[in-house]
N, C-alpha and C positions, 0 to 999 in steps of 0.2 A: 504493500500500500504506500502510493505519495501522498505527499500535499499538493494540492490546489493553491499557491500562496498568494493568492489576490491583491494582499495586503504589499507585497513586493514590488509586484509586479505593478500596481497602483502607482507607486514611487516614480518607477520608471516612465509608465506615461506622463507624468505632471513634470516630468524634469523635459521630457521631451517638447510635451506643451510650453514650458516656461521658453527652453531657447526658439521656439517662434516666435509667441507675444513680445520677447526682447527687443528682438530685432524687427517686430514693425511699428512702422513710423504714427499708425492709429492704433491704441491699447484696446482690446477687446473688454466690454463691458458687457457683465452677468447684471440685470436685472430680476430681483425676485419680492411677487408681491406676497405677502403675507398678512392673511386675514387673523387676526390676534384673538387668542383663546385655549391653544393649542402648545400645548409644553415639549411633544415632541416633533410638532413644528421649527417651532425656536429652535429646536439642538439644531437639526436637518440646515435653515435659514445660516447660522451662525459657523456652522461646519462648510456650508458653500463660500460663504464670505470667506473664510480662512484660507481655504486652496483657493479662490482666486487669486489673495496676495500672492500666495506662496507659489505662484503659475505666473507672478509679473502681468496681469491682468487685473481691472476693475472692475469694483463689483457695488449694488447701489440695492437699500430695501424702501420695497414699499409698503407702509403699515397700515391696513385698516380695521376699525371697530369690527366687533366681532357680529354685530348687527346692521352692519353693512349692507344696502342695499343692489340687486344684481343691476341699477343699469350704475349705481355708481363704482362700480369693482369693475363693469365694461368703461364706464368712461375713463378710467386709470389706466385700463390696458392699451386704450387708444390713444391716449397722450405718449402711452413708452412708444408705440408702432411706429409714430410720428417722431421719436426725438432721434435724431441722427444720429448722437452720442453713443445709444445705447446697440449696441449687438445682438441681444439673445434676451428673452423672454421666459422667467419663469414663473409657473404661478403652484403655490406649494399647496399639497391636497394633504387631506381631505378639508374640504370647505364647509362650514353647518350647513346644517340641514337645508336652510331655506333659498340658499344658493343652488344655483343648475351648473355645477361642474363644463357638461358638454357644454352649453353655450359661451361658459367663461372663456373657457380653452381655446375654443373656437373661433373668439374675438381676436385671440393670440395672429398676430400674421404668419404666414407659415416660414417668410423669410425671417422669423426673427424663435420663432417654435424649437427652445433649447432639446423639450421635451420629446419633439416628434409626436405629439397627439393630436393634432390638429386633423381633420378630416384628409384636408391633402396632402398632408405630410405620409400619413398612415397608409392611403390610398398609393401610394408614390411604393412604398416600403413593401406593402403585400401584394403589390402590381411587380414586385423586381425590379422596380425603376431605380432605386438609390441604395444605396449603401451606407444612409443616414438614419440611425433607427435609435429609439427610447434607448437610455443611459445604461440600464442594467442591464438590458439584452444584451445592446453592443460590448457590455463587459463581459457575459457570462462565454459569446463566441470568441472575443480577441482572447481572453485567457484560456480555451479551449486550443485556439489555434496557438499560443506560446507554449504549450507542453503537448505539441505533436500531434493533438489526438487526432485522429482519421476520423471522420464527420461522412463523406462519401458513402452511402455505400452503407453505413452502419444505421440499425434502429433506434432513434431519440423518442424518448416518451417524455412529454411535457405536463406536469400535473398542476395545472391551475392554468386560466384564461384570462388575465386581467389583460388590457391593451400595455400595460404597461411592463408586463413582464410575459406572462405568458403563450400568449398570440401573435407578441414580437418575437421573441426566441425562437417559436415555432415557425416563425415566415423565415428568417437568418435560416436557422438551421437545414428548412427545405430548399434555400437558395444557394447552402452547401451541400446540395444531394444528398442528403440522410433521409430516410424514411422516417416521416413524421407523426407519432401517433398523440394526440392532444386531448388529454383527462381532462374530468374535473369533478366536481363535489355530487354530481349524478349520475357519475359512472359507476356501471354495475360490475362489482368483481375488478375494482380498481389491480388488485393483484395479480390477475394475469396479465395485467397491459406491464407493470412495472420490472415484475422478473423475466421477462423477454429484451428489458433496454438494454442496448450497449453503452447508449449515454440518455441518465438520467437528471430531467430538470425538476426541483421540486418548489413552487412557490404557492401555499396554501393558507402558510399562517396557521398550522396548526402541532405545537409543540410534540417534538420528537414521536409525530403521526406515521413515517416511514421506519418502519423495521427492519430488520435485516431478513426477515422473510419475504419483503417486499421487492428485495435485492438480487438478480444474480451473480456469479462468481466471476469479477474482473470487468464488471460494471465500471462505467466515469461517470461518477455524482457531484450535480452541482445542488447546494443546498440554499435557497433565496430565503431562506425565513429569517425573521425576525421576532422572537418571543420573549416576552419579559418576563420570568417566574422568580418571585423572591430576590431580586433585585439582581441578577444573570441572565444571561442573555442566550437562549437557546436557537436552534434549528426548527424548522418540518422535521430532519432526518435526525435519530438514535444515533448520533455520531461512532460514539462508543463501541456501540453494537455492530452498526453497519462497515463500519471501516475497515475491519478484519477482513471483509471479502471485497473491498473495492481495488479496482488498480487503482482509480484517483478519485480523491474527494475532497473538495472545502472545507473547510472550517467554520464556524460560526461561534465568536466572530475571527476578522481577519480571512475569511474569503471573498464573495459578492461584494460585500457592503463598501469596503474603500474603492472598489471599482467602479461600482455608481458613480460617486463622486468624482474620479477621475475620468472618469468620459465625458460625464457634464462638462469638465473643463475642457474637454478633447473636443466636444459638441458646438461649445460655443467657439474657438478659435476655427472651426468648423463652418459658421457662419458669418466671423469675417473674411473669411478668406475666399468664401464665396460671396461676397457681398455685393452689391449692384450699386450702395451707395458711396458715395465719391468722398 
């Protein structure tokens, strides 16, 4: 059994990031709006501010009441779309209740959509049209593809459907030839789909819910959870359990999660560099 060492490999992207933004003559700027109420919001907000310095790029927050209304949370998005200063656009979720996510996002321009969620962005991504996809997918394949794994060819089982993780990874993953097969919370006999993967993706949000009987022998698991229990920080997958039979597998934490973050930054210098404005 390897590691998966995200957390590394993380590093390396942002140093790579930083000697571009160095060297151009417009510093790329992280916009992120934050609707206040939300504690791990703030970490999420305060943790992108940081690798932005740390990336030699700027980064700028937007706060609002937490009872904020949806055309004044659209009229803020539209003042960023409009400001030439700013690069890339993010709007940090979950939003309460009485706000409409889709439409938020949506307002997002797609030249400016750090996220990749925006209808045409997404559209663009499960069409094969780009190679610009949501932060955690594009982490969970570039660190797939920095420890060799063969993706071609092999079956990926995907357990969970969010746009943001699991529909994305599963679009990457069929645009690397693997045979894509995509769970989720109403699959019946989730367990034959999982001991058949040569590479499994697990994002459920459901504490150490994958077992090692879930697992077959020389499986590649990538583990997206994030669970709080007693103030640690868990898996979806039985780390412990399952790892004895994996070739390669994450960690949690110090897999997935610095890699978000550093593609975010990979994303945004992404978008000036395709940029149309002058």
């Amino acid at each position: 059994m390897e590691i998966l060492n995200g957390k590394e490999f993380a590093k390396e992207i942002k140093e790579e990031v930083r000697g571009k933004a160095l060297a151009m003559k417009k510093k790329p700027m992280l916009a992120c709006i934050i609707v206040e109420g939300d504690k791990a919001s703030e970490i999420y907000v305060a943790s992108k501010q940081k690798a932005c310095t740390e990336c030699g790029m700027l980064s700028r927050v937007v706060r609002l009441p937490n009872d904020v209304s949806q055309q004044k949370l659209q009229n803020e998005i539209k003042k960023l779309n409009k400001d030439r200063a700013v690069t890339a656009i993010l709007l940090q979720l979950p939003l309460p209740k009485h706000l409409d996510e889709t439409s938020a996002i949506n307002t997002i321009s797609p030249e400016k959509d750090v996220d990749c969620l925006t209808n045409i962005n997404l559209g663009k991504l499960f069409a094969g049209n780009s190679d610009f996809a949501p932060c955690t997918a594009l982490g969970i394949i570039k660190l797939l593809e920095k420890y060799d794994v063969e993706i071609e060819g092999k079956h990926a089982v995907v357990v969970g459907r969010s746009l943001l993780v699991g529909k994305s990874v599963a679009s990457l993953l069929e645009h690397k030839n693997a045979t894509v097969t995509l769970c989720h919370s109403k699959t019946q006999n989730l367990k034959k789909y999982t001991k058949d993967a040569d590479i499994l993706v697990v994002a459920i949000g459901k504490c150490k819910y994958i077992t090692a009987d879930f697992v077959k022998k020389d499986a590649v698991v990538v583990d997206v959870g994030i669970n709080r229990v007693d103030g640690k920080i868990y898996g979806d997958v039985d780390f412990e359990n399952v790892s004895p039979k994996c070739k390669l597998i994450t960690p949690v934490p110090g897999g997935v999660g610095p890699l978000t973050v550093a593609c975010l930054m990979r994303n945004t210098l992404y978008l000036e560099e395709n940029s149309n404005r002058e």
